[in-house]
C-alpha positions as CSV (number, residue, x, y, z in Angstrom):
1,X,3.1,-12.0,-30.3
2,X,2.2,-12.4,-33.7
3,X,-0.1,-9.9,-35.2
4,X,-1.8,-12.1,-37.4
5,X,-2.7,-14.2,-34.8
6,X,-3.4,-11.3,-32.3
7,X,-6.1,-9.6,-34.5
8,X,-7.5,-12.9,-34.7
9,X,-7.7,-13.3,-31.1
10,X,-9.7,-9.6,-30.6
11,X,-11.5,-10.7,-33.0
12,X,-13.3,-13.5,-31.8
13,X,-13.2,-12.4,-28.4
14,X,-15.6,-9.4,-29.4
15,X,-17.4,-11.9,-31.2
16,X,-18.0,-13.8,-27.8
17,X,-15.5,-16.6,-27.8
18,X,-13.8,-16.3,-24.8
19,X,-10.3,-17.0,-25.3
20,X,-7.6,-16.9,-22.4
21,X,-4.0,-16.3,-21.7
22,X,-3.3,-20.1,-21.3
23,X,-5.5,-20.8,-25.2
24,X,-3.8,-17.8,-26.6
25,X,-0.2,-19.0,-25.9
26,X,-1.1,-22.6,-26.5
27,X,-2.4,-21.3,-30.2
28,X,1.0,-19.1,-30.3
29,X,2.8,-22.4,-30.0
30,X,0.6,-24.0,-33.1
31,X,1.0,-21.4,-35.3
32,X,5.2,-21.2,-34.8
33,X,4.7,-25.0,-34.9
34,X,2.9,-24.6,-38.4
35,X,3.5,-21.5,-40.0
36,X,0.3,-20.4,-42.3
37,X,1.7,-22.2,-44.9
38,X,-1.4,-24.5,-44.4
39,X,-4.8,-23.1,-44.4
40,X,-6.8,-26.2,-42.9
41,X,-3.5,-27.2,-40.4
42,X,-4.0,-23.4,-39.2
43,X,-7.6,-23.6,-38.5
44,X,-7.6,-26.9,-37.1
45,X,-5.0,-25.9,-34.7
46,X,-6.1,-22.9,-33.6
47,X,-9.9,-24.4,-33.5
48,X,-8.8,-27.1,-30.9
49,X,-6.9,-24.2,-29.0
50,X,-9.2,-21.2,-28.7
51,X,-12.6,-23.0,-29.1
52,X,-14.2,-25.0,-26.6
53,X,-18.4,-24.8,-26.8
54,X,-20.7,-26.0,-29.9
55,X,-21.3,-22.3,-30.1
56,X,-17.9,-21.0,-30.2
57,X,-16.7,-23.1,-32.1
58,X,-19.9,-22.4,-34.8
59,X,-18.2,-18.6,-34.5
60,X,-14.4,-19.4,-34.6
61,X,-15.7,-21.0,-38.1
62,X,-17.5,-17.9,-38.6
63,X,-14.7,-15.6,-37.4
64,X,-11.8,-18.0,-39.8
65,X,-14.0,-17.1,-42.7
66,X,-14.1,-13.7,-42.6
67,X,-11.0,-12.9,-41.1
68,X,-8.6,-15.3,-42.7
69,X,-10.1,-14.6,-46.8
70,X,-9.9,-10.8,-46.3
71,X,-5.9,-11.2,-45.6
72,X,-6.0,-13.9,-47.7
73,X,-7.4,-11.9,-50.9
74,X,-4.0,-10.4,-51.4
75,X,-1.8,-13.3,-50.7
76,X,-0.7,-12.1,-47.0
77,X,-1.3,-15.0,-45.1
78,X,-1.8,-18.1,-47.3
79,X,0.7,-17.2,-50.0
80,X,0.9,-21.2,-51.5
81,X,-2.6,-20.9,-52.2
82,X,-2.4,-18.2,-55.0
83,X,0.6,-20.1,-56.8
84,X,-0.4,-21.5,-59.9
């Protein structure tokens, strides 16, 4: 599985989102459909796959945040954002 998208995963299940097998693989598939090349194509997909409640999706958006700009800081995940 992708790491990236495995930490993610842990993530928001300690956060309280439950997230199973089926969601995981289906957000697998979005990610090798997309790459991270695009932020918002990233978050949408995996927001449709892993979060299914008002609250969980209010902490997936939480959990993006914070996850996704700490990688993001040194250019790791979203590498065409930093181009200039």
């Amino acid at each position: 599985m992708d790491r990236i998208l495995e930490n993610f995963i842990t993530t928001l299940r300690r956060s309280g989102v439950r997230v199973s097998v089926a969601e995981t693989m289906d957000a697998l598939r979005a990610v090798d459909l997309s790459g991270y090349a695009d932020r918002q194509l990233v978050k949408d997909f995996l927001s449709a796959s892993l979060a299914k409640s008002l609250p969980e999706k209010e902490m997936f958006e939480v959990c993006f945040h914070h996850f996704f700009s700490i990688d993001d800081a040194v250019g790791e995940i979203f590498p065409a954002e930093h181009d200039p």
